[in-house]
C-alpha positions as semicolon CSV with decimal commas, in nm:
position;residue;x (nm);y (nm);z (nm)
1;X;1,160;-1,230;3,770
2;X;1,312;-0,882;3,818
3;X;1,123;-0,588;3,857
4;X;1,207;-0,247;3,623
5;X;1,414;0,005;3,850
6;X;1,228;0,378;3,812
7;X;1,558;0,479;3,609
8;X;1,412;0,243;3,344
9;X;1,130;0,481;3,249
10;X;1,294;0,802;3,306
11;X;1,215;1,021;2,948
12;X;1,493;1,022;2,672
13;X;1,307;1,263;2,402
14;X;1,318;0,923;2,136
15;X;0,913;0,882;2,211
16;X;0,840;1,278;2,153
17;X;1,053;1,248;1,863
18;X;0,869;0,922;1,697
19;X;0,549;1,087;1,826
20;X;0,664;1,438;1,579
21;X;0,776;1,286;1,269
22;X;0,456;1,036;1,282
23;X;0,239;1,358;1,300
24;X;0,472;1,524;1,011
25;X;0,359;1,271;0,808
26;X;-0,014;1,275;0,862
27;X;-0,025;0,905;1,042
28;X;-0,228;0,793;1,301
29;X;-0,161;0,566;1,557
30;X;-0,410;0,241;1,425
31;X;-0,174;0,380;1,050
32;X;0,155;0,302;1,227
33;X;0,016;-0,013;1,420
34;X;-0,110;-0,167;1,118
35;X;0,202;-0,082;0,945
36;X;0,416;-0,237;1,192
37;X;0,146;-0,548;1,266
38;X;0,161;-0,401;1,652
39;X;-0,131;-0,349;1,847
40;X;-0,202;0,063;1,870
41;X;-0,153;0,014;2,276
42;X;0,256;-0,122;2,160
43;X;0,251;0,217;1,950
44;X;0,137;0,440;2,230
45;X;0,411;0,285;2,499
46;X;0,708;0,371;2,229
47;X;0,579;0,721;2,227
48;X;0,526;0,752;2,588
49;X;0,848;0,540;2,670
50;X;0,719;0,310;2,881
51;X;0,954;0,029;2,835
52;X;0,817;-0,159;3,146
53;X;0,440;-0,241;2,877
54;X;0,627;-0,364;2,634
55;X;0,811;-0,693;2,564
56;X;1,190;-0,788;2,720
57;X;1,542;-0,683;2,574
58;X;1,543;-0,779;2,180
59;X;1,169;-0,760;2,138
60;X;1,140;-0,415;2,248
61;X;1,432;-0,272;2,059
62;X;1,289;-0,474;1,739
63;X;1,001;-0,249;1,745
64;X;1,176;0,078;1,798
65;X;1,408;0,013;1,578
66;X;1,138;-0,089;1,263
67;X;0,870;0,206;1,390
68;X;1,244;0,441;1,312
69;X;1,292;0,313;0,984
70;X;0,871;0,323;0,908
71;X;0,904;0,729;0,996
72;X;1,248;0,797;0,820
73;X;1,435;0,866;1,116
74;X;1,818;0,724;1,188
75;X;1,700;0,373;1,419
76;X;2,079;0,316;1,567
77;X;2,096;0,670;1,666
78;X;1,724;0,614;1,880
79;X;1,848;0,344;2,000
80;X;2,193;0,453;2,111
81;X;1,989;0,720;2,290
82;X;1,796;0,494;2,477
83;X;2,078;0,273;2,517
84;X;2,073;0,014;2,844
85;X;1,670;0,161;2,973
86;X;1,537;-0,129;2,768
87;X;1,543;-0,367;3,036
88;X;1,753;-0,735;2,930
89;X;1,567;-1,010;2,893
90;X;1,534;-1,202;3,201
91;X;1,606;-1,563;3,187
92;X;1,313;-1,643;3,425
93;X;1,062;-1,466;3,185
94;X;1,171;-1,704;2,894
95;X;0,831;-1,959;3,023
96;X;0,603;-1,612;3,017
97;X;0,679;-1,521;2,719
98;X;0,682;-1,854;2,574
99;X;0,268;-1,859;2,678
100;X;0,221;-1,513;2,559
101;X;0,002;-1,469;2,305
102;X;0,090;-1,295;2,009
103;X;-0,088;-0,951;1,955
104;X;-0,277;-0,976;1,675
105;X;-0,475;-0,685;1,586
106;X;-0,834;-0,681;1,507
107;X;-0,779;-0,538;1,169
108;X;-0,559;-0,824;1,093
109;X;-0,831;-1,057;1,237
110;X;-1,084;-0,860;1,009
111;X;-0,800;-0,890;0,721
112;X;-0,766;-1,281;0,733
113;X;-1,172;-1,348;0,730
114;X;-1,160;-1,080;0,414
115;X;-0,900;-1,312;0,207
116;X;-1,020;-1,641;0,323
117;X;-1,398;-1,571;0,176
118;X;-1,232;-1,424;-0,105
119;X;-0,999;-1,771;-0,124
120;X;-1,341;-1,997;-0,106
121;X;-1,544;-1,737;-0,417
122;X;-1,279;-1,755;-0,592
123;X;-1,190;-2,150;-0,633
124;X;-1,617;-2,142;-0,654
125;X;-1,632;-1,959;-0,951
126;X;-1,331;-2,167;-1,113
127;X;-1,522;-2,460;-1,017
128;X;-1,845;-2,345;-1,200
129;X;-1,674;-2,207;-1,503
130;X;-1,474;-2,569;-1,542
131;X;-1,782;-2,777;-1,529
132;X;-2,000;-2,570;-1,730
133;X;-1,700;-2,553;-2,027
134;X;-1,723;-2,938;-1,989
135;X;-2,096;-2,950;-2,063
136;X;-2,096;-2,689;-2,338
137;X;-1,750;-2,941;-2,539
138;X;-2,000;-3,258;-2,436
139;X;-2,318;-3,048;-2,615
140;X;-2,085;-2,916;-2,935
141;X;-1,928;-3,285;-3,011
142;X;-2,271;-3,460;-3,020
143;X;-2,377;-3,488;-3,361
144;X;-2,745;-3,367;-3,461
145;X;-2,916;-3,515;-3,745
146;X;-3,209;-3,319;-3,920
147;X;-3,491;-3,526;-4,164
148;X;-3,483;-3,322;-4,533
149;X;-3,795;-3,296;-4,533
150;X;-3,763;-3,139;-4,191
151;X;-3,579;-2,870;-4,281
152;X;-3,727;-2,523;-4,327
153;X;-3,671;-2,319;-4,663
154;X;-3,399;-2,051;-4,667
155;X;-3,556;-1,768;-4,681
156;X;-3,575;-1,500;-4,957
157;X;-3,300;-1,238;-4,949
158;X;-3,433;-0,913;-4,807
159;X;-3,529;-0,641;-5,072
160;X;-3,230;-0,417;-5,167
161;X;-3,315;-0,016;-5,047
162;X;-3,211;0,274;-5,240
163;X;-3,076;0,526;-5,052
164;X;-3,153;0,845;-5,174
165;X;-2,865;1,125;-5,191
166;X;-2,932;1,419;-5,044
167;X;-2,733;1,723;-5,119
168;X;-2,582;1,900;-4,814
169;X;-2,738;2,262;-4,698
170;X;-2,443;2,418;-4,540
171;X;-2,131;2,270;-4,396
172;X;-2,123;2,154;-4,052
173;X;-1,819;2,205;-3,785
174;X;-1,764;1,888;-3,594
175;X;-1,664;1,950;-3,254
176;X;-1,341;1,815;-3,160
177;X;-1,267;1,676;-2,806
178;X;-1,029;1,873;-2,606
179;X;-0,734;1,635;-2,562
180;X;-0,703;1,476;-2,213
181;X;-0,362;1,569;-1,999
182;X;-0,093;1,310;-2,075
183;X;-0,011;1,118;-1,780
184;X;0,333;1,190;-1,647
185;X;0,554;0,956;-1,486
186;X;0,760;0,934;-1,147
187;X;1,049;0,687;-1,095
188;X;1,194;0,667;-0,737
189;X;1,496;0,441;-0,630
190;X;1,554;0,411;-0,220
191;X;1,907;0,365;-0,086
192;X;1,753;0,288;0,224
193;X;1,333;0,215;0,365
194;X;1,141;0,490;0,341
195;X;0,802;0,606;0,364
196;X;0,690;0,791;0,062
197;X;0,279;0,942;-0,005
198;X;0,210;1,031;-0,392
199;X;-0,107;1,224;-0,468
200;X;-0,182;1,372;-0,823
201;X;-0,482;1,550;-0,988
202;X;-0,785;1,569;-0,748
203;X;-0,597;1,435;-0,464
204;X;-0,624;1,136;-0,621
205;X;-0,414;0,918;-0,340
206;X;-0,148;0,675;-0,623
207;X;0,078;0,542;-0,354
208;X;0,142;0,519;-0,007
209;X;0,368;0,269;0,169
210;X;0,706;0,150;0,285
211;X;0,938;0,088;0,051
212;X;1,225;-0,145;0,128
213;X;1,614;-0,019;0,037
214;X;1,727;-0,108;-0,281
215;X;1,386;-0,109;-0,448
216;X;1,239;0,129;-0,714
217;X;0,878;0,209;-0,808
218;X;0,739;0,418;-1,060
219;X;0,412;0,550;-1,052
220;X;0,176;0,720;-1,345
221;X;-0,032;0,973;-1,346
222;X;-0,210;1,342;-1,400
223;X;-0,023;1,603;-1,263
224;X;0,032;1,828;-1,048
225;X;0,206;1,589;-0,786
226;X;0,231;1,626;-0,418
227;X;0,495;1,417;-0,240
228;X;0,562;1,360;0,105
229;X;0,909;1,144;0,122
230;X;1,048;1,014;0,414
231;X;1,396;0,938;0,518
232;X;1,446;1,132;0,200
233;X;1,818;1,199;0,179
234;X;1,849;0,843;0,086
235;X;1,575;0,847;-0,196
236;X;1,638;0,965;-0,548
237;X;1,365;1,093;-0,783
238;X;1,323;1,109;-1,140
239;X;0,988;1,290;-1,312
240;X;0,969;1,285;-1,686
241;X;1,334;1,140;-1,715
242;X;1,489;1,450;-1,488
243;X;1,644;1,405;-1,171
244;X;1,473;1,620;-0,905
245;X;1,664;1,721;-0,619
246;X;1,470;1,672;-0,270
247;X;1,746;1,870;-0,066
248;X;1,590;2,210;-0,036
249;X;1,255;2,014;0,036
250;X;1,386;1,830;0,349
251;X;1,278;1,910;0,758
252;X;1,356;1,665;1,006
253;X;1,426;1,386;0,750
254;X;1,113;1,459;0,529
255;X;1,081;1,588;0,235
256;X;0,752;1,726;0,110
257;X;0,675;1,934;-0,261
258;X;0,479;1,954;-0,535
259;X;0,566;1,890;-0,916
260;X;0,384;2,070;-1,195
């Protein structure tokens, strides 16, 4: 199996780049990993460039190339940059990584034991609710038969109350509710993926994820919005039926502002 030469982890700036624009954007390293379903160690050798920890050739470039496109940032023009330091894959590593085991992360372990419990209460309580419907039909269709003389007397209508009127003293003001802010509502279309972070009233958190290209969302809520978009130039956003430009918003491929 060949060894890396020392030219293959000589610095290229891509990791201090990643390792900027993931800061930009508020992430942590577990953020990204889980993101990316990479272990945080896979994370930390992009940013550090330290090709030699991670998987051969493809493998490697697969993960620079989809942590690029989680920050925003151009992935062909990383890559081009790095360009032959990602070692080939070796034909006499093909049995190692074959037996490799695949780097799951212990959120992702802690993930899968979350749904499956949920699975099991779930097909529980559809169980219970089935056979307990099927008891109460059985109960309703069986006839009951009462003896006349067995049956109790209806009994006497209740007295009817007067209600006195009374004349008002003075008119009253009812207090009127002040009217709650009307939501407002934010359409965005991506060209390309792209991270994007909505916040709204109270820092209430409304969405944060990757968003693949060619998608739209559109999210509700009490202004004022704060927005952190990334690979913006490829994004377009619409609040209250206006286009908003995100130009004069943009450093380093992020764009971050607030709407009223």
């Amino acid at each position: 199996m060949t060894e890396p030469t020392g030219a293959l982890t000589q610095p290229t700036g891509v990791g201090a780049e990643l390792a900027r624009a993931r800061q930009s954007l508020g992430l942590s390293v577990a953020q990204v990993a889980q993101q990316l379903k990479l272990a945080p160690r896979q994370v930390e050798a992009l940013e550090a460039e330290a090709w030699e920890r991670l998987p051969a050739g493809p493998f490697a470039r697969g993960m620079l190339r989809s942590y690029a496109r989680v920050l925003g940032l151009d992935a062909e023009a990383l890559l081009a940059r790095v360009g032959e330091r990602l070692r080939a894959a070796d034909p006499t590593d093909a049995p190692l990584l074959a037996r490799r085991a695949i780097p799951f992360t212990d959120g992702t372990r802690r993930l899968n034991l979350v749904y499956g419990a949920l699975y099991v209460a779930v097909h529980a309580t559809i169980a219970f609710v089935a056979l307990e419907w099927r008891a109460e039909r059985a109960r309703a269709a069986r006839p009951t038969f009462v003896p006349a003389a067995a049956q109790a007397p209806a009994p006497p209508p209740p007295p009817r109350l007067e209600l006195a009127s009374v004349a008002p003293t003075g008119a009253t003001e009812t207090p009127v509710a002040e009217a709650a802010p009307a939501a407002r509502r934010l359409v965005l279309r991506f060209e390309r993926d792209a991270w994007v972070e909505i916040r709204g009233a109270g820092d209430r958190l409304l969405m944060s994820q990757l968003n693949p290209a060619g998608s739209e969302r559109a999210v509700e809520g009490e202004p004022p919005f704060r927005l952190v978009i990334g690979n913006a130039r490829h994004v377009r956003l619409i609040y209250e039926g206006a286009p908003v430009d995100l130009a004069p918003h943009i450093k380093v491929e992020v764009a971050r502002l607030t709407l009223p």
